[in-house]
C-alpha positions in Angstrom: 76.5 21.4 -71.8 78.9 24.0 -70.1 78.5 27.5 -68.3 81.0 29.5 -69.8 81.7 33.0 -70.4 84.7 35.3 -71.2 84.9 38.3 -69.2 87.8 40.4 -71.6 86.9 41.3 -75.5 90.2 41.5 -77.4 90.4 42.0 -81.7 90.1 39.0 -83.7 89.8 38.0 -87.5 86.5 39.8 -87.7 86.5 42.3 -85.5 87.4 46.3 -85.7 90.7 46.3 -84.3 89.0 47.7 -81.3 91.3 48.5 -78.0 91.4 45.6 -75.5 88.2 46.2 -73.3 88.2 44.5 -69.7 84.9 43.7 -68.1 83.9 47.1 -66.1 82.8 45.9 -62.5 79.2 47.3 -63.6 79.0 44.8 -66.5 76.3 42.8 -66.6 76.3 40.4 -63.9 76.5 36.9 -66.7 80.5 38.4 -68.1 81.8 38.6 -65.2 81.8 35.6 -63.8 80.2 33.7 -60.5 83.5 34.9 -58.4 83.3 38.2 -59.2 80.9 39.5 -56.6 81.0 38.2 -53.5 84.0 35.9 -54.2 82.3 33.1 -52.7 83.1 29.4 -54.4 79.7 27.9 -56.3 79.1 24.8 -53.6 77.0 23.2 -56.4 74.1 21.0 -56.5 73.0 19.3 -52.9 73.4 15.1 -53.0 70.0 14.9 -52.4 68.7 16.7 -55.2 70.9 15.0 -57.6 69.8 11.4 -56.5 66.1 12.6 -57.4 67.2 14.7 -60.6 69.2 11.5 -61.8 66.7 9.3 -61.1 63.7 11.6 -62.7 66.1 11.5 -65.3 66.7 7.7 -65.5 63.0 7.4 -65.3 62.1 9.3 -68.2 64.5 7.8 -70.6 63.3 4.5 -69.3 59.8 5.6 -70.1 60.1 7.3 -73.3 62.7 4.2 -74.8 60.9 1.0 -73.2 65.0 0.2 -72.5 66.5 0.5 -68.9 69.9 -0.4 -70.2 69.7 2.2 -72.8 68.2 4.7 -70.3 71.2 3.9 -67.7 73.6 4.2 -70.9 72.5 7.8 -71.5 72.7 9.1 -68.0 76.2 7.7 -67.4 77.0 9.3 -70.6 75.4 12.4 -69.6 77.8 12.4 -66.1 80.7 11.2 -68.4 80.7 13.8 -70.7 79.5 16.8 -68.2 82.8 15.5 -66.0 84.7 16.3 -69.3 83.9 19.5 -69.3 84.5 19.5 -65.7 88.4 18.4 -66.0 88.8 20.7 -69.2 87.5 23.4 -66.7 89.6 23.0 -64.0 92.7 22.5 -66.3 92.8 26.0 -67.4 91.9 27.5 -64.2 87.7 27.8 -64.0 87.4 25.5 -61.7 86.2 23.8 -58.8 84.1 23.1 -61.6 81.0 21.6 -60.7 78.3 19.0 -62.1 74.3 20.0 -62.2 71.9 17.3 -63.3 68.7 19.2 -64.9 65.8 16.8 -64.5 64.2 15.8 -68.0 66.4 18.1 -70.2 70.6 16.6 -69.2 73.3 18.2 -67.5 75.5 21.2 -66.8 79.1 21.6 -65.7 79.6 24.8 -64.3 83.1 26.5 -63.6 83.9 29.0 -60.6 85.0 31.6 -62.9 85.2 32.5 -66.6 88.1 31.0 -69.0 90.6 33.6 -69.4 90.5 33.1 -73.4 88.2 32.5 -76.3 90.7 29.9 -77.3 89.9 28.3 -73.5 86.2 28.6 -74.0 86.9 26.2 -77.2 88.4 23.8 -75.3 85.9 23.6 -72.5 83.0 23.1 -74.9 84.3 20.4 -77.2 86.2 18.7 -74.1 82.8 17.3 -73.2 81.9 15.3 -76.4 85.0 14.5 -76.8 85.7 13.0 -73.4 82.3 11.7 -73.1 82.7 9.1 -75.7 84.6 6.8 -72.9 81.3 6.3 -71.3 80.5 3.6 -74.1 83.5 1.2 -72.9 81.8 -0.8 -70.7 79.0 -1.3 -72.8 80.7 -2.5 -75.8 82.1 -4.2 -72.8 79.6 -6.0 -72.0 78.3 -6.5 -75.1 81.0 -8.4 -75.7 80.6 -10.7 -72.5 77.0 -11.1 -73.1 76.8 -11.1 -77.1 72.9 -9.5 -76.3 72.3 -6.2 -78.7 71.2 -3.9 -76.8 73.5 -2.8 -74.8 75.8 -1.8 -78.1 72.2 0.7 -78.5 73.3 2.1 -75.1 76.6 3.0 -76.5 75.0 4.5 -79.8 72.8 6.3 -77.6 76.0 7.3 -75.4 77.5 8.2 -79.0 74.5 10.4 -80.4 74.1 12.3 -76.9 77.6 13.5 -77.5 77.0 14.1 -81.3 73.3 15.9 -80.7 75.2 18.8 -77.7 77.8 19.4 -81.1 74.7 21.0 -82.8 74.8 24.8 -83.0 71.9 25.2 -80.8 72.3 27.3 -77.9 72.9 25.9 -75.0 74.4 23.6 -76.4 78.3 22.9 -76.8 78.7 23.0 -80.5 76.9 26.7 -80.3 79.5 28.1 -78.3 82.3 26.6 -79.9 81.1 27.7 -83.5 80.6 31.2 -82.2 83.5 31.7 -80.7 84.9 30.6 -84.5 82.2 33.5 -85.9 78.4 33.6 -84.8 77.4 34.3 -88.5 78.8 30.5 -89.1 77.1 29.2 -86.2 74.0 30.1 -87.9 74.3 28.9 -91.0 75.2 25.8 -89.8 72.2 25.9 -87.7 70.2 27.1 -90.9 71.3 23.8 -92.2 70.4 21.9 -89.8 66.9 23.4 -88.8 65.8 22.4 -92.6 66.9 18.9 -92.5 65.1 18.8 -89.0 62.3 20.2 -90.3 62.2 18.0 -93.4 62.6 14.9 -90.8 59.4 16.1 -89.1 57.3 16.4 -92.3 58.6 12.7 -93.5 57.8 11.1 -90.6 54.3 13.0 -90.1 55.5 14.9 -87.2 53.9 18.2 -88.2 53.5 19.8 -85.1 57.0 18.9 -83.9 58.3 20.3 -87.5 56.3 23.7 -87.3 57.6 24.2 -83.9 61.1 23.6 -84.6 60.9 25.6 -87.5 59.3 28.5 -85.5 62.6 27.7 -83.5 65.2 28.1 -85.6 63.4 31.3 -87.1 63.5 32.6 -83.9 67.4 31.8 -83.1 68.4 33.3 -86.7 66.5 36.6 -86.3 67.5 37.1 -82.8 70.8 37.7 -84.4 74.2 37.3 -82.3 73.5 34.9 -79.3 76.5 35.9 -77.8 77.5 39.3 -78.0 81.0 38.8 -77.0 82.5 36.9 -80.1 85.5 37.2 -82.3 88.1 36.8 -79.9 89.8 34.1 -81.7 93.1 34.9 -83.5 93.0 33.4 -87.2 95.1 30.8 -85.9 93.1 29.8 -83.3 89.9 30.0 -85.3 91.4 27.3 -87.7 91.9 25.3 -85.1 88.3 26.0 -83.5 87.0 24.7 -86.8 89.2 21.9 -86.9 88.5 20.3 -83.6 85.2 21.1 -83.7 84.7 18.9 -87.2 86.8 16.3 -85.8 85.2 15.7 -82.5 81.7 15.8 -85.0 83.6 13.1 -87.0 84.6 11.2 -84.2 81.2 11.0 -83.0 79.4 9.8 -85.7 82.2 7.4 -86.4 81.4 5.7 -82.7 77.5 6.0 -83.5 78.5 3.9 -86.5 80.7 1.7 -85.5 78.6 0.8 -82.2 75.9 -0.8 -84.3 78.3 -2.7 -86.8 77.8 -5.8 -85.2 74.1 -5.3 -85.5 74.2 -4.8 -89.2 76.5 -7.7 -90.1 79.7 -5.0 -90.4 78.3 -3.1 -93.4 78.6 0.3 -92.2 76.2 1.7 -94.6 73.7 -0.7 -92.7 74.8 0.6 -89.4 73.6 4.4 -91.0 70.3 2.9 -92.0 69.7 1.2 -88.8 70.6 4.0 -86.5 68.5 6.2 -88.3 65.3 3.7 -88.3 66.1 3.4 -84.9 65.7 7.2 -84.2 63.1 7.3 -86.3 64.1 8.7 -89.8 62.7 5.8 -92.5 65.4 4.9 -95.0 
């Protein structure tokens, strides 16, 4: 995930044409940015309460898979792909970024100050998917020196953590890179997606999990915009929004597949059906 906000409005494809509006210094405190006020720099989280949130982290994956290599797969991914957005950040000016490790629920890269365009913001938000997908290197890696299966699950596991933050699901990073594209196909994408969810929980007798998730994406949808400060894309720039944004998706689930080839004797229809037993949707 990344904290990102844009503190100027200008027209895009679905706006108004309204005038360019900068951020008023009494705007609300989240648009304009964490430099704004006192101009102090964000000194980020303290070392010794990211040793115990990683390792509360590691723990818990350990726990909830049975699997320490695939729980230390997913929190190197999780630092891999938060340090993407960290880079992306830092590229364009929002930096010192820095890295925040939330115990039991993953990781935040937050910039100093906002990106100075919606087309920015894009960038940011896929960078970390995107760049994340490195962590699974050494494990095919070792994989390969080893020939034992599970650590290609790590890097499946390091592929789905960066496919699951493309979801349009605020906070996380495929939510803010739809909207910024237009909030109305954020939701429908997230419409989409609640129902197969949903659906998953009924198949697999997880009815509380699928009443609450639907309750959730109710919720979202008639909350309305999540972020009120959307349509600042040119048309351009909104094509390419879309574009990236299906091609990282792609990308993704292309790595998910391919990790578990081997597993499934190189059929990748196999791969699907295993990675989806895995996770626990029966095919």
């Amino acid at each position: 995930m990344s904290d990102i906000d844009t503190p100027i409005r200008r027209p895009g494809p679905w706006d108004p044409k309204p005038e360019d509006l900068a951020v008023r210094k009494d705007a609300p405190k989240d648009l304009r940015g964490p430099q704004s006020e006192t101009g102090a720099l964000d000194k980020g989280q303290s070392p010794g309460w990211a040793v115990i949130s990683t390792l509360l982290m590691g723990g818990f994956l350990w726990w909830i898979t049975g699997s320490w290599v695939v729980s230390v797969a997913v929190v190197f991914g999780l630092f891999v792909h938060e340090y993407g957005h960290v880079l992306a950040m830092n590229k364009v000016g929002m930096g010192p970024a820095r890295i925040y490790i939330i115990p039991f629920l993953g990781g935040l890269a937050k910039g100093q100050r906002a990106p100075q365009s919606e087309w920015h913001g894009v960038l940011v938000s896929l960078a970390g998917p995107a760049f994340g997908l490195l962590a699974m290197v050494p494990f095919v890696g070792l994989w390969a020196v080893t020939g034992q299966g599970e650590w290609l699950l790590g890097a499946f596991f390091i592929a789905m953590l960066n496919l699951v933050n493309l979801l349009p699901a605020p906070p996380l990073d495929g939510s803010k890179a739809l909207a910024r594209v237009h909030p109305r196909l954020e939701h429908l994408v997230l419409l989409a997606i609640g129902v197969g969810v949903v659906l998953w929980g009924v198949s697999t007798g997880r009815y509380i999990l699928a009443v609450f998730l639907a309750i959730s994406v109710f919720g979202h949808l008639k909350r309305g915009v999540w972020r009120e400060e959307w349509g600042q894309l040119s048309w351009p720039e909104a094509g390419k929004s879309l574009g990236l944004f299906l091609a990282t998706a792609a990308v993704c689930a292309a790595a998910a597949i391919g990790a578990l080839l081997p597993l499934a004797d190189g059929s990748a229809v196999e791969a699907v059906k295993f990675g989806l037993n895995y996770i626990g949707v029966r095919v």
